[in-house]
C-alpha positions in Angstrom: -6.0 9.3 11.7 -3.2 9.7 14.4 0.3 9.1 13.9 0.3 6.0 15.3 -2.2 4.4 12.8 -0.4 6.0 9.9 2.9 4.5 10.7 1.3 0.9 11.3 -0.7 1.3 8.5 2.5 2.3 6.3 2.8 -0.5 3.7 4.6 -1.3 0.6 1.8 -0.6 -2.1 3.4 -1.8 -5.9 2.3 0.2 -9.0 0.4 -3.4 -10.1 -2.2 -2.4 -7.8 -3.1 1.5 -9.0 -5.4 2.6 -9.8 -5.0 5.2 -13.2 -7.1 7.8 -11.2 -4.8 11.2 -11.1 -2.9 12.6 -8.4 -3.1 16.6 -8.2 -0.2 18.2 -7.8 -0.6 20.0 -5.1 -0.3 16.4 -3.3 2.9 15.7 -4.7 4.0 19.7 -3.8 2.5 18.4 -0.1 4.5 15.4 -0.1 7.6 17.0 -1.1 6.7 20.0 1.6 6.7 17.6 4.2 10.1 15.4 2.8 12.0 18.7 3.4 11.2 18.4 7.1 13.6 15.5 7.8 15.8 15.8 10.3 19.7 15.9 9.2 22.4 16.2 11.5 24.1 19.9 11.4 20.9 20.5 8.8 23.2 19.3 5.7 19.6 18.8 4.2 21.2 16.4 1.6 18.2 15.3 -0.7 16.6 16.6 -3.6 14.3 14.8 -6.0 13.0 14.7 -9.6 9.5 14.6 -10.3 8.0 12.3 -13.4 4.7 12.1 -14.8 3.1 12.5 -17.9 5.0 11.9 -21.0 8.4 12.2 -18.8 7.8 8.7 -17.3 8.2 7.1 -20.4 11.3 9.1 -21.0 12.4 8.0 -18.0 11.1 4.1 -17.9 13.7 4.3 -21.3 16.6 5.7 -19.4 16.3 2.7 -17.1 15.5 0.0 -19.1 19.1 1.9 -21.3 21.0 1.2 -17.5 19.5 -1.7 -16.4 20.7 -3.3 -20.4 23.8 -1.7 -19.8 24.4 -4.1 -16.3 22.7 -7.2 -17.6 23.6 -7.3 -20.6 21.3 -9.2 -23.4 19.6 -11.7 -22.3 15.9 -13.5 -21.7 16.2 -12.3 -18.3 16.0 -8.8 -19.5 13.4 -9.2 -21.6 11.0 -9.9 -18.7 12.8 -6.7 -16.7 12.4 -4.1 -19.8 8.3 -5.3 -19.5 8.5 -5.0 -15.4 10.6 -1.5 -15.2 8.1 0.2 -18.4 5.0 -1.7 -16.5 5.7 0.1 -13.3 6.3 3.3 -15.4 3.2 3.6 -17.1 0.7 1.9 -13.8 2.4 4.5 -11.9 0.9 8.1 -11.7 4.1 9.6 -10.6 7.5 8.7 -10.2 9.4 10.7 -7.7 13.6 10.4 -8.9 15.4 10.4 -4.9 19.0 11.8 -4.6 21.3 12.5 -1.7 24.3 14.9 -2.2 27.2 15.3 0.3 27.9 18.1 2.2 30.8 20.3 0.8 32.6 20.1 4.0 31.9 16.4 4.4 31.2 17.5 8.1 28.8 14.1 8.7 29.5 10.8 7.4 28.0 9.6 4.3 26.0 7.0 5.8 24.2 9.8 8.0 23.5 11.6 4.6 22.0 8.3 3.4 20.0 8.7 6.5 18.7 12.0 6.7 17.4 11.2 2.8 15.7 8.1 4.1 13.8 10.1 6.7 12.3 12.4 3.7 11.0 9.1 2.0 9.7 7.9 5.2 7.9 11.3 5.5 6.7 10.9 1.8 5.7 7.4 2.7 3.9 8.2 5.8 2.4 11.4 4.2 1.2 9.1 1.0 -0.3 6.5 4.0 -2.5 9.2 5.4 -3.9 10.1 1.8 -4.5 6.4 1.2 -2.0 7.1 -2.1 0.3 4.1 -2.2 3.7 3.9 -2.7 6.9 2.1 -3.4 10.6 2.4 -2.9 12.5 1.1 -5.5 16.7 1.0 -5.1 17.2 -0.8 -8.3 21.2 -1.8 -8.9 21.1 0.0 -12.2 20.5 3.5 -10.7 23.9 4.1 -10.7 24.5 3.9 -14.5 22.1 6.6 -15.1 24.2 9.7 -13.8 24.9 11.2 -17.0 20.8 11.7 -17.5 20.2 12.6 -14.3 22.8 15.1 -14.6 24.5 14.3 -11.6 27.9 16.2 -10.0 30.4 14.0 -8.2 29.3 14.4 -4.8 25.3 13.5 -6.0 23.9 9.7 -6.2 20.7 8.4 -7.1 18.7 6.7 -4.4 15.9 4.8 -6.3 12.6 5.7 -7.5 9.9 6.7 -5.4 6.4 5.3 -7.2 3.0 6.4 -6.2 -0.7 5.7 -7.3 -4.1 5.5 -6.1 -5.4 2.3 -4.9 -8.1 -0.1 -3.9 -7.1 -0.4 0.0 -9.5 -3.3 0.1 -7.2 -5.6 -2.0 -4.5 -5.2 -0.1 -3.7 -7.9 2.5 -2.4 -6.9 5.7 1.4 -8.8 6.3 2.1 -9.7 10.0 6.0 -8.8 11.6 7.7 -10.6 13.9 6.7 -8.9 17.2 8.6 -6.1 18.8 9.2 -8.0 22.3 11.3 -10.6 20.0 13.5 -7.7 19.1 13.9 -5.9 22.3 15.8 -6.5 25.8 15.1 -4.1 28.7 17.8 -3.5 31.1 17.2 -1.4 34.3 
C-alpha cells in the first residue's frame, strides 16, 4: 500500500470492534521503532511511552477508573464510565501509556513538544493502518490525576492512551470529511 492510501485509510478504530486475536510484539517494538522517527524541532525528542498488556492492563484500567473517581466524584454517571474505561481495557490487546517531557533548556515551546509527541502517534497510527491493526487515541481529562502511578517528574505529562486491536475491516464504515477545496484558498 503507498503512503497515500495509508494516510486516507487512517481511521479511528475503538476497542468495541477487536478482535481478541494477539498482537506480537515485535509489532508493537515496530510501532514504537517507527514513533521515534518523528520529527521534533532542535531533536528535543520529547516522548516516551508505557506499554500494557496482559495482566498490566487491568492494573492499569484500575488506576484510571481510581483518577477518573477522583474527578467525578460518585455518581450514576460513573458507574457507566468505570464499565466503558475497564471495557476498553480488557477488548484491547495493548494499551500504549503516551508522555511528552520538556526539554531541560525549554529551548522550544511546550506546544511544539506537544507537537513533536503527536507526530510519533500519527506514525503509530499510520504504522497500525498499514498492518490493518486498529487504533484509538484516547486524551481522557483524568490523565492528569494519575502522575503519582505513572511515576512522573515535574517536567513529564501524560498524553492519553494509545489502544490497539485486531479488527474485522469489513464492519467498519467508511466516514466522509468535508472536502479539502472547502478548506483551502490559493493565492498566486
Amino acid at each position: 500500500m503507498n503512503i497515500s492510501k495509508i494516510i486516507q485509510k487512517r481511521r479511528t478504530i475503538y476497542p468495541v470492534n477487536y478482535t481478541q486475536k494477539k498482537i506480537s510484539k515485535s509489532f508493537i517494538k515496530l510501532l514504537l521503532k517507527n514513533a521515534n522517527t518523528a520529527p521534533s524541532h532542535k531533536l528535543t525528542q520529547p516522548w516516551f511511552f508505557k506499554v500494557y498488556s496482559g495482566d498490566s492492563k487491568d492494573l492499569l484500567a484500575n488506576e484510571m477508573v481510581k483518577a477518573c473517581h477522583k474527578l467525578a466524584g460518585s455518581s450514576k454517571a460513573m458507574d457507566l464510565k468505570k464499565r466503558k474505561i475497564i471495557d476498553k481495557c480488557n477488548k484491547s490487546n495493548c494499551i500504549i501509556s503516551i508522555f511528552m517531557k520538556r526539554d531541560k533548556e525549554n529551548s522550544v515551546p511546550e506546544w511544539e513538544e506537544i507537537a513533536a509527541t503527536s507526530m510519533a502517534v500519527q506514525n503509530m497510527w499510520l504504522t497500525c493502518t498499514a498492518h490493518n491493526i486498529g487504533c484509538y487515541w484516547s486524551t481522557p481529562k483524568y490523565s492528569y490525576k494519575m502522575k503519582k502511578f505513572f511515576n512522573l517528574k515535574n517536567d513529564e505529562r501524560n498524553l492519553g492512551f494509545f489502544y490497539i486491536g485486531k479488527y474485522d475491516s469489513t464492519k467498519i464504515k467508511k466516514k466522509q470529511r468535508v472536502p479539502v477545496n472547502e478548506k483551502t484558498e490559493w493565492n498566486n
